[in-house]
C-alpha positions as CSV (number, residue, x, y, z in Angstrom):
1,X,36.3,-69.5,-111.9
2,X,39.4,-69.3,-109.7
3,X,38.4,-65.5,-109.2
4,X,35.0,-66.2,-108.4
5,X,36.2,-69.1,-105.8
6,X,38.3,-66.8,-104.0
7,X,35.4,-63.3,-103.9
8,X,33.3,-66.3,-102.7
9,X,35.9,-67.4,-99.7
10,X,36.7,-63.8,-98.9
11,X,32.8,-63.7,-98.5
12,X,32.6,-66.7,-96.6
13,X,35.5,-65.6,-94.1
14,X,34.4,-62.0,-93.8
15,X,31.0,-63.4,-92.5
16,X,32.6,-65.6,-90.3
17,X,35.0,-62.9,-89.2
18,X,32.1,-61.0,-88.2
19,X,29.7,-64.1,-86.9
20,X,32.8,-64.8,-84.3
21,X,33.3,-61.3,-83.4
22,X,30.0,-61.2,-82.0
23,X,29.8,-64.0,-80.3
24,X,33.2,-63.0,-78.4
25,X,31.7,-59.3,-77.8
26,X,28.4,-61.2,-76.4
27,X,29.8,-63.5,-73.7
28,X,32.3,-60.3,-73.5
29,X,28.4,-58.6,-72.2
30,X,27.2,-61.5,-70.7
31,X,30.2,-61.6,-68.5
32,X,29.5,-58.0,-67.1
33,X,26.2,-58.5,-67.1
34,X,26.4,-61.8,-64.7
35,X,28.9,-60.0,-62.6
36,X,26.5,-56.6,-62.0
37,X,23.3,-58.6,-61.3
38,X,25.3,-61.0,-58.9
39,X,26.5,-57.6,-56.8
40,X,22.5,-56.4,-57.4
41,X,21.0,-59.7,-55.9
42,X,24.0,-59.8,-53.1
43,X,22.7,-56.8,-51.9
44,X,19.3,-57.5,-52.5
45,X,20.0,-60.1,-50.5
46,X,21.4,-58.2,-47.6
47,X,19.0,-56.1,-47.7
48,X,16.1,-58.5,-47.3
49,X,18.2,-60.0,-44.6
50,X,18.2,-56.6,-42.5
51,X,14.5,-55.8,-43.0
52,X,13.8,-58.9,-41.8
53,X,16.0,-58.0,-38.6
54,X,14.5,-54.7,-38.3
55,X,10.7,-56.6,-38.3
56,X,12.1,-58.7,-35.7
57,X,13.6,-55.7,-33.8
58,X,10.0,-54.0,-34.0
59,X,8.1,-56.9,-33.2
60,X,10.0,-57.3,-30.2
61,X,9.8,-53.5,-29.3
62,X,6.3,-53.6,-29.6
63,X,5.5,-56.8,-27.1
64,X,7.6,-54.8,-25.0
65,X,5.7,-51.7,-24.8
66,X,3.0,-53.9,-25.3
67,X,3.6,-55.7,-22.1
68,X,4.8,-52.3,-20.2
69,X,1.4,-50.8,-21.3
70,X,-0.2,-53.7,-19.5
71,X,1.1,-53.5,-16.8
72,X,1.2,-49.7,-15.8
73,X,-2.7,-50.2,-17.1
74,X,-2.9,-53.1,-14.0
75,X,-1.2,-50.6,-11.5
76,X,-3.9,-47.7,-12.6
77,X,-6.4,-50.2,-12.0
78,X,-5.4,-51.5,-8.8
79,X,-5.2,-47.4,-8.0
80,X,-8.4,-46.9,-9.1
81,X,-9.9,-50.2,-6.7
82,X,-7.9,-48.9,-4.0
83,X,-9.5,-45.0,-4.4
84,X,-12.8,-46.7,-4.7
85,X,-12.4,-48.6,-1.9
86,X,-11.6,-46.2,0.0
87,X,-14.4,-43.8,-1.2
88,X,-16.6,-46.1,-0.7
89,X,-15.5,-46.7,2.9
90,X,-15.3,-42.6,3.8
91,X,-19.2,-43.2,2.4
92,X,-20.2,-45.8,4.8
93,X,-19.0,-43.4,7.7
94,X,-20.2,-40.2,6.3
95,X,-23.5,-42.4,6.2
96,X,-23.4,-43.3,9.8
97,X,-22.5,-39.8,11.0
98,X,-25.6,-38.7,9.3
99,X,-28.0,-41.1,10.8
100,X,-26.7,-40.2,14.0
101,X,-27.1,-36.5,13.3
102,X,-30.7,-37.4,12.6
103,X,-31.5,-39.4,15.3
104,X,-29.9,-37.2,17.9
105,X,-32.1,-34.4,15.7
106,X,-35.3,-36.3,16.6
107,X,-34.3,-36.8,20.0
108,X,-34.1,-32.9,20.3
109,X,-37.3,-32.2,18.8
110,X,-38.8,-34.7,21.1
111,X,-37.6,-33.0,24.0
112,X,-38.2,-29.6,22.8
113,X,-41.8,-30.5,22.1
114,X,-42.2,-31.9,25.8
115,X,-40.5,-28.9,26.5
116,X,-43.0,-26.6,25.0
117,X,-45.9,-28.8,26.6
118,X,-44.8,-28.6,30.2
119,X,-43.9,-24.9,29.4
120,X,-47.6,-24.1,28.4
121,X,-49.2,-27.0,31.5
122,X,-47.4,-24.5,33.9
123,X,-48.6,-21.3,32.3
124,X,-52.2,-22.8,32.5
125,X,-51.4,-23.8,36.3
126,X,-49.7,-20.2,36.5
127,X,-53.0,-18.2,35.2
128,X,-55.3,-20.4,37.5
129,X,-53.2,-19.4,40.3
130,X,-53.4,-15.6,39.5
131,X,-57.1,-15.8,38.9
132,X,-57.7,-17.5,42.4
133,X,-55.6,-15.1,44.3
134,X,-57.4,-12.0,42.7
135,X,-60.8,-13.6,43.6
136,X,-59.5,-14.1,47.0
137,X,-57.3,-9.9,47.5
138,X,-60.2,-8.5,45.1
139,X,-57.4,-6.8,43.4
140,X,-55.7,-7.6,40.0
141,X,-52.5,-8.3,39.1
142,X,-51.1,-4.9,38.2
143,X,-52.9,-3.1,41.4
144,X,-51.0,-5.6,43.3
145,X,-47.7,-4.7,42.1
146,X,-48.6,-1.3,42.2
147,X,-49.6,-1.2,45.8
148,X,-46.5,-3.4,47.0
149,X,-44.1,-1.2,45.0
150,X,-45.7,2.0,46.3
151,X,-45.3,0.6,49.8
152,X,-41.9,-0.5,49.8
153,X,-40.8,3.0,48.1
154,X,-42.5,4.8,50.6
155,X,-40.3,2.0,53.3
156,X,-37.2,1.9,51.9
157,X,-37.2,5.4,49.8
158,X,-33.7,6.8,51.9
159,X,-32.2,3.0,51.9
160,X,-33.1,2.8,48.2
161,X,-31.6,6.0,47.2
162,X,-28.1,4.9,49.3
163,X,-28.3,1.6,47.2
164,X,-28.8,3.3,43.8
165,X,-26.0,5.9,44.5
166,X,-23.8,2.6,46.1
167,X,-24.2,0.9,42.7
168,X,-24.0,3.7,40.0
169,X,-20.5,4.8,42.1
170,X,-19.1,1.4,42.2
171,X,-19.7,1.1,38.3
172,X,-18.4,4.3,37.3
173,X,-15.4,3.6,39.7
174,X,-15.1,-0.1,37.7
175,X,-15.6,1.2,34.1
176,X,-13.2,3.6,34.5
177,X,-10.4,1.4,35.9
178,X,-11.4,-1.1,33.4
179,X,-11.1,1.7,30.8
180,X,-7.8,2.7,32.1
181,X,-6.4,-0.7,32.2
182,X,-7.5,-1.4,28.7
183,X,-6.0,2.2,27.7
184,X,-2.4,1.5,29.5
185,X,-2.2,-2.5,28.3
186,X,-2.9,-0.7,24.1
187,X,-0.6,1.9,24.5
188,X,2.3,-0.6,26.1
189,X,1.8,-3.1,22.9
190,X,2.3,0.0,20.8
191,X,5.1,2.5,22.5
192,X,6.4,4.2,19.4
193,X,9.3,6.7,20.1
194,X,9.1,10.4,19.3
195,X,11.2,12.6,17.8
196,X,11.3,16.0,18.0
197,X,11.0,17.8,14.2
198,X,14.0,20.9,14.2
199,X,14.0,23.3,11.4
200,X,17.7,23.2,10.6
201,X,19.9,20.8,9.1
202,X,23.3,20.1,8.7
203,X,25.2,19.1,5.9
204,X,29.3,18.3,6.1
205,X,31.7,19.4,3.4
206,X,35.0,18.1,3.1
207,X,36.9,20.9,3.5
208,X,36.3,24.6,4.0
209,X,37.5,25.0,0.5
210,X,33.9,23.5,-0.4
211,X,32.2,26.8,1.3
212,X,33.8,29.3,-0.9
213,X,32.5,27.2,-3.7
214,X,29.0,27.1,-2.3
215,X,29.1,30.9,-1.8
216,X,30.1,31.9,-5.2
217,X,31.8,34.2,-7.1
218,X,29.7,37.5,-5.6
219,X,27.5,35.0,-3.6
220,X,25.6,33.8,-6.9
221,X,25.9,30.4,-6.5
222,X,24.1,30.6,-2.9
223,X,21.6,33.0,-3.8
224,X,20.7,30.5,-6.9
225,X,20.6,27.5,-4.7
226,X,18.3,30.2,-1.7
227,X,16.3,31.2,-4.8
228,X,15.1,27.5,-6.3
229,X,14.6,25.9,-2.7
230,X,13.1,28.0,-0.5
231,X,15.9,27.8,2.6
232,X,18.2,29.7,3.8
233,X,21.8,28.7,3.8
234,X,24.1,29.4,6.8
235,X,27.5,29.3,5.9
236,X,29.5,30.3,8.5
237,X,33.2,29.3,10.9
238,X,31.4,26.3,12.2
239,X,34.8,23.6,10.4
240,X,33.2,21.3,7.8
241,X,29.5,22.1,7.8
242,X,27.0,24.3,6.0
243,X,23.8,25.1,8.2
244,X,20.2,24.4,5.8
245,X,17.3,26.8,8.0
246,X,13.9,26.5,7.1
247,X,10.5,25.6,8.5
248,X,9.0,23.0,5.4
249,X,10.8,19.8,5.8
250,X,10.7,19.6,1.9
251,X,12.2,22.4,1.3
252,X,15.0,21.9,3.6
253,X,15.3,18.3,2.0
254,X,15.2,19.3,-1.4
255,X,18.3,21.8,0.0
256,X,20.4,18.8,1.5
257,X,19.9,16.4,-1.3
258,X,21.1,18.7,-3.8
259,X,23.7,20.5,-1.9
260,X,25.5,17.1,-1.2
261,X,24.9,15.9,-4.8
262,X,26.5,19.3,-5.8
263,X,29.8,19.0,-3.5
264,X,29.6,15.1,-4.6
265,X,30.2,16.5,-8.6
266,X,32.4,19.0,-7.7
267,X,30.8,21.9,-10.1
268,X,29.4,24.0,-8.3
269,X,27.6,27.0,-10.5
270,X,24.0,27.9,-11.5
271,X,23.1,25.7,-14.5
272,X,24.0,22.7,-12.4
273,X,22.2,23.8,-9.0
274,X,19.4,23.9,-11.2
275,X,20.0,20.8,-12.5
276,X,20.6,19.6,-8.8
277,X,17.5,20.8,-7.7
278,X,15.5,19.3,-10.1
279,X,17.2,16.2,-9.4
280,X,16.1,16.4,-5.4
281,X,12.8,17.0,-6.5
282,X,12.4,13.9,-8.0
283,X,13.9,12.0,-5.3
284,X,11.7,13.7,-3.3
285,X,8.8,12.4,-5.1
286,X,10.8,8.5,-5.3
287,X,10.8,8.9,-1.2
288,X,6.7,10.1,-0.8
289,X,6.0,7.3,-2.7
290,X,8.0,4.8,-1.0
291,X,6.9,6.5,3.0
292,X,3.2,5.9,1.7
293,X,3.8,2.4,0.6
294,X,6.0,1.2,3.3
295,X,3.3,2.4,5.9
296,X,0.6,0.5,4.0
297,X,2.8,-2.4,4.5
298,X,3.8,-2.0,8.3
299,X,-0.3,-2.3,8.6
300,X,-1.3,-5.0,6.0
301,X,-3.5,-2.7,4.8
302,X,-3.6,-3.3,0.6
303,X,-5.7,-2.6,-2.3
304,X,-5.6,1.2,-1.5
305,X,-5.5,3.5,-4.7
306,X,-1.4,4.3,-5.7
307,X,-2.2,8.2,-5.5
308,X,-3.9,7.7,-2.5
309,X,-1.2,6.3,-1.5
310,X,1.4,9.1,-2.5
311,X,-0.8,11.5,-0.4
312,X,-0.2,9.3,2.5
313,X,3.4,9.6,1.8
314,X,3.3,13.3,1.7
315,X,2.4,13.2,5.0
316,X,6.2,12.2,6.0
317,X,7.0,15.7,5.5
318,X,4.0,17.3,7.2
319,X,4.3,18.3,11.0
320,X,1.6,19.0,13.4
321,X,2.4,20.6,16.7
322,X,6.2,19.3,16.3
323,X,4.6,15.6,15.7
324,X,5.5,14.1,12.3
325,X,1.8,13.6,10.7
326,X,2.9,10.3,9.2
327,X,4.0,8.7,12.4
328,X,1.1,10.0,14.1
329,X,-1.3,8.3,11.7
330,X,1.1,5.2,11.5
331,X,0.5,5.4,15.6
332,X,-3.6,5.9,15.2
333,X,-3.6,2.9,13.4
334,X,-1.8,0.7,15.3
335,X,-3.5,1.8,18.8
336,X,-7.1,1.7,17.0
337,X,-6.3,-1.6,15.5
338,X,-5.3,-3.0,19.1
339,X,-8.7,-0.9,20.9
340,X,-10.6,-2.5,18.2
341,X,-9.7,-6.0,18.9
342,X,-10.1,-5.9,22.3
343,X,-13.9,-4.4,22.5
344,X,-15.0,-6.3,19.4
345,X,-15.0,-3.9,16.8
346,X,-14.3,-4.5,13.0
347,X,-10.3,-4.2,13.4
348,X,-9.6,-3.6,9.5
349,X,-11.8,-0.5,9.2
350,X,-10.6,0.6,13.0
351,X,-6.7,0.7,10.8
352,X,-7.8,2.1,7.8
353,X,-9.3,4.9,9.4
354,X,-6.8,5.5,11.8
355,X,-4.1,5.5,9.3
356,X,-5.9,8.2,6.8
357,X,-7.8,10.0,9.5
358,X,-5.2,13.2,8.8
359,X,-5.4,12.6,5.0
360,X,-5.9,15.7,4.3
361,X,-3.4,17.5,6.1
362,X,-1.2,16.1,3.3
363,X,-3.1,19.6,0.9
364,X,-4.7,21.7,3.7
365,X,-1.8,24.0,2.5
366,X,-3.1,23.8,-1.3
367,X,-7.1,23.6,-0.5
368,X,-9.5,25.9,1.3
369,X,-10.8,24.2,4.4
370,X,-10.4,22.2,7.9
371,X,-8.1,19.1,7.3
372,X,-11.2,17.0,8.6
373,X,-13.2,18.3,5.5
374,X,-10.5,17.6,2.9
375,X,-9.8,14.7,4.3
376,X,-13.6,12.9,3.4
377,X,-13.7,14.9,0.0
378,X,-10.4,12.7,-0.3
379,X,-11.5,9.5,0.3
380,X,-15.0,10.3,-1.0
381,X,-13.2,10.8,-4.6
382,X,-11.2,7.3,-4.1
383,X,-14.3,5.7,-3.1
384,X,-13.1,4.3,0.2
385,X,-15.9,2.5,2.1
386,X,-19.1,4.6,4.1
387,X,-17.4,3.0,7.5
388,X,-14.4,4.6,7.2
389,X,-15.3,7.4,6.5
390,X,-17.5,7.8,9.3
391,X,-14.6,6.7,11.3
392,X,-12.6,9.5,9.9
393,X,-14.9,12.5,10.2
394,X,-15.8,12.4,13.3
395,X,-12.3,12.6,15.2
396,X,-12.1,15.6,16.3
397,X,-15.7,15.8,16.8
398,X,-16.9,17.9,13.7
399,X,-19.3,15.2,13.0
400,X,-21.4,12.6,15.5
401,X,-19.8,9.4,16.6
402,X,-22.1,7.2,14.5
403,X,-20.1,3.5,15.2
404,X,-17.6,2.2,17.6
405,X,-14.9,2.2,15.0
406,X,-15.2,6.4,15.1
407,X,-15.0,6.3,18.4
408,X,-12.3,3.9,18.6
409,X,-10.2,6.3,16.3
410,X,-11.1,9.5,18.0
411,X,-9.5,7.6,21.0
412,X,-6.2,6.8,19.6
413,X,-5.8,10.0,18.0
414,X,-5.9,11.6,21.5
415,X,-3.9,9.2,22.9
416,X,-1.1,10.1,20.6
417,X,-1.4,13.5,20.5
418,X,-1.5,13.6,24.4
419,X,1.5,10.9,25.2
420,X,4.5,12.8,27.0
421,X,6.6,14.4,24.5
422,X,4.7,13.7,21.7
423,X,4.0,17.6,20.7
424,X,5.8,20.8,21.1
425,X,3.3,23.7,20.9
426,X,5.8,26.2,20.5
427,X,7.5,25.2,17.3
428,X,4.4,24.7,15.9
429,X,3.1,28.3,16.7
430,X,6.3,29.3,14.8
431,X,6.2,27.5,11.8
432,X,1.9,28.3,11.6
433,X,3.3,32.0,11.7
434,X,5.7,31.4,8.7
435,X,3.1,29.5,7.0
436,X,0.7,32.4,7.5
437,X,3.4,35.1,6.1
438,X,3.9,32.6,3.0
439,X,0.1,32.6,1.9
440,X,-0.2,36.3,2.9
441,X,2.5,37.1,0.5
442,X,1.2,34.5,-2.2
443,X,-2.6,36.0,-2.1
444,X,-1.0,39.2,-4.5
445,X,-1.6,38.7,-8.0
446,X,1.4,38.4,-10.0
447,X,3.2,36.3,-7.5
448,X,4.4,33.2,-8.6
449,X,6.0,31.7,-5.4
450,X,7.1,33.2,-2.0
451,X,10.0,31.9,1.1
452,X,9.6,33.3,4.3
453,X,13.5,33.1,5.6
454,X,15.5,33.9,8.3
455,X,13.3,32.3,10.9
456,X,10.4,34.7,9.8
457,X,12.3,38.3,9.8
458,X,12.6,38.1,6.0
459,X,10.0,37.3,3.5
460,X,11.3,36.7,-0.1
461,X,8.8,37.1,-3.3
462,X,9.7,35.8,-6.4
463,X,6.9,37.9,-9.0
464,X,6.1,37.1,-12.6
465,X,8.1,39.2,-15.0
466,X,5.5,39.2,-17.8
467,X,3.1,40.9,-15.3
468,X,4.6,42.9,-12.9
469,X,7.1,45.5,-14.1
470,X,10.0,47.3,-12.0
471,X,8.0,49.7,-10.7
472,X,4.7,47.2,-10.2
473,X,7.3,45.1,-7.9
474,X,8.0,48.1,-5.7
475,X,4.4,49.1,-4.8
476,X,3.7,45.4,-4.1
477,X,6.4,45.4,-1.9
478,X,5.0,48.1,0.1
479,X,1.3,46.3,0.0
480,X,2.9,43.3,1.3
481,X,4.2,44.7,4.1
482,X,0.8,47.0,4.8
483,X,-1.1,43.2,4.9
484,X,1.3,41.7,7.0
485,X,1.0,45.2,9.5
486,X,-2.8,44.8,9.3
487,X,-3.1,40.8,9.8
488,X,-0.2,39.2,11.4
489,X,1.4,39.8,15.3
490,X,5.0,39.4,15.0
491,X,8.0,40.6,17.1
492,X,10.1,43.2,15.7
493,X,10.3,43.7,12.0
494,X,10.1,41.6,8.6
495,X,11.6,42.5,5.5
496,X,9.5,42.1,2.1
497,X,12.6,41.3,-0.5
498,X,10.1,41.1,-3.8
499,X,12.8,39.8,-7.1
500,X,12.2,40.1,-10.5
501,X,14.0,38.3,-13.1
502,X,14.0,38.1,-16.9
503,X,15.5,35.2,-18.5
504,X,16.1,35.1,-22.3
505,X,17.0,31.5,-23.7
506,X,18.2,31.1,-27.4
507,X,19.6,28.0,-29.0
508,X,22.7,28.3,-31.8
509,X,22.8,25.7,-34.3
């Protein structure tokens, strides 16, 4: 009994033990549990506090821009009222103009139709007239005149013949001065300078040092830099300066470019006056280019085709009579430009012309042909207009003057070619004698370039190696000279220098 008492208190205070146990780890739970949703609805709470203030912040934002909108709406508006007003009041005057344009327009058809009705009353009153007089001299109208003319004639005839002579005098006499006025005031607007074209140039060294460099170990370095140019080079006791000789200005500036870029670098042997040379060239080309667009500027004249263009610039190194061909055109267009202007005459075709009226000098040296015929295959091929081109043909009159504009050019050309000092005959006589020893020598098969050098008494020929042989170069040598004997005058003698040469390149890698 006692044993079954105390199992049933052990019972009875285990469950108890266990009953209060979880009621402490419950408000234990509950504790933690009110503490973690009291954080959670504190910031709950904070948050609903901030979105409110960030509706609120919007709201406001928005009857701001709301009320900005508005009003920059009102100031478009008011804009728009304004433009309209004023619209509307250009309309009211443009209205009024018109109806007096119209009224005044009636007016003048009014009078032109009282006009035409007194014009025809007196032709009526005019034909009556006529018809009564004829009735009354029982001649007509034209026997009349005919009989009064025949009398005076036969009056006046000596008198009449004074008069004419009087009159056609005094108007020669008038055009003519006004011509020559009109000639002097075009030639003052344009009074381009001349200078003379020489067929030397001069190129300083630093020291005479430089010379013995330039000459070469057995002359190989000058006969190299002779050989690729064309020139001849003077080096002589004249103190820090090497002489350049030859008649194509190309040539010669080919020579000076790369001479000075050679004593510039310092090595001076024949791999790098090759490499010089080449280099000129291409300057060269750079400076065409820029003479041809530079002249198209000094004009205004644009929308010409680029190698057009380069021709032109070619032209800077072309003389004609001592007269640099590019000036002379740059001259041409300037003076037909102004002659244009003053008699009325389409000035932009009166340029254009003038300034490619010697186009094709810039390949007469290339092309069979006269210059003037080149010169309109030339622009034919770059389609330039059918005016200018009639402007061009016909300056030295190979062709009709067909419109003022060719007359116009023809005009400035000779006024440029005739100023004082403009041309040298001489020089150019000279250098049309080199030229013509050149193409004699070049018309032999097998040549591949020639140099006509010291001023003309030495003709160097540079042949093909792969088709003329040792003994091929000697008898064209000796046919050279038989051409030149049968073709050319010349004073004294020319020597035919005709060079083969064989190079052999290999590359070791």
């Amino acid at each position: 009994m006692n044993v079954i008492l105390i199992l049933s208190g052990l019972l009875i205070g285990a469950a108890g033990g266990f009953y209060l146990g979880y009621l402490v780890r419950q408000a234990i739970a509950r504790r933690r549990l009110d503490t973690a949703e009291g954080q959670i609805e504190k910031m709950l709470e904070e948050a609903e506090k901030k979105s409110q203030e960030v509706v609120l912040n919007a709201k406001n934002k928005a009857v701001e821009i709301l009320e900005e909108a508005k009003k920059k709406e009102k100031e478009r508006e008011d804009q728009i009222l304004r433009s309209e007003q004023r619209l509307e009041k250009r309309e009211n005057i443009i209205d009024k103009k018109t109806e007096e344009i119209e009224r005044g327009h009636k007016i003048l058809e009014q009078k032109a139709e009282e006009i035409k009705k007194i014009r025809h009353e007196a032709e009526e009153v005019r034909k009556k007239e006529l018809q009564r007089l004829e009735k009354i001299a029982g001649l007509s109208k034209e026997q009349a005149k005919k009989i009064l003319l025949q009398l005076t004639e036969e009056e006046n005839r000596d008198l009449l013949a004074k008069h004419i002579a009087k009159m056609e005098k005094e108007g020669f006499e008038e055009i003519e001065k006004t011509a020559k006025n009109l000639m002097t005031s075009i030639i003052q607007k344009y009074a381009g300078s001349h200078t003379a074209e020489v067929v030397t140039t001069t190129v300083s060294i630093p020291s005479d040092e430089v010379k013995g460099r330039i000459i070469g170990r057995e002359g190989r370095n000058i006969k190299a830099l002779e050989k690729l140019t064309g020139v001849e080079i003077i080096v002589d006791d004249t103190p820090e300066a090497v002489v350049i000789s030859g008649f194509d200005p190309v040539r010669r500036e080919v020579a000076r470019i790369a001479l000075e870029k050679l004593i510039g670098d310092g090595r001076i042997h024949p791999t790098r006056i090759e490499e010089a040379v080449e280099y000129a060239k291409k300057e060269i080309d750079n400076k065409v280019r820029e003479a041809g667009e530079a002249a198209t500027y000094d004009l205004g004249i644009a929308g010409l085709d680029p190698k057009l263009v380069y021709l032109l610039g070619r032209l800077r190194y072309r003389t004609s009579f001592g007269q640099n061909v590019l000036l002379h055109s740059l001259e041409v267009a300037h003076l037909s430009g102004a002659l244009a202007a003053e008699l009325g005459a389409d000035v932009a075709v009166a340029k254009k012309a003038g300034l490619l009226h010697d186009i094709g000098k810039a390949v007469d040296h290339e092309i069979q042909g006269t210059h003037v015929e080149i010169g309109i295959k030339i622009l034919e091929k770059f389609k330039m207009p059918k005016e200018v081109i009639d402007a061009v043909k016909s300056h030295h009159e190979d062709y009709p003057f067909e419109t003022s504009e060719s007359f116009i050019v023809g005009a400035a050309d000779a006024i440029s070619a005739s100023r004082p000092g403009a041309r040298k005959d001489t020089i150019e006589k000279y250098l049309k004698r080199l030229e013509e020893l050149e193409t004699t020598a070049s018309s032999f098969a097998g040549v591949e370039k020639t140099y006509a050098i010291q001023a003309g008494r030495e003709i160097r020929v540079f042949v093909k190696p792969e088709e003329v042989d040792d003994l091929g170069a000697l008898k064209l040598a000796r046919e050279i000279a038989d051409k030149i004997e049968q073709d050319l005058k010349y004073p004294g003698e020319i020597k035919v220098n005709v060079l083969r040469e064989t190079r052999s390149v290999e590359y070791a890698r």
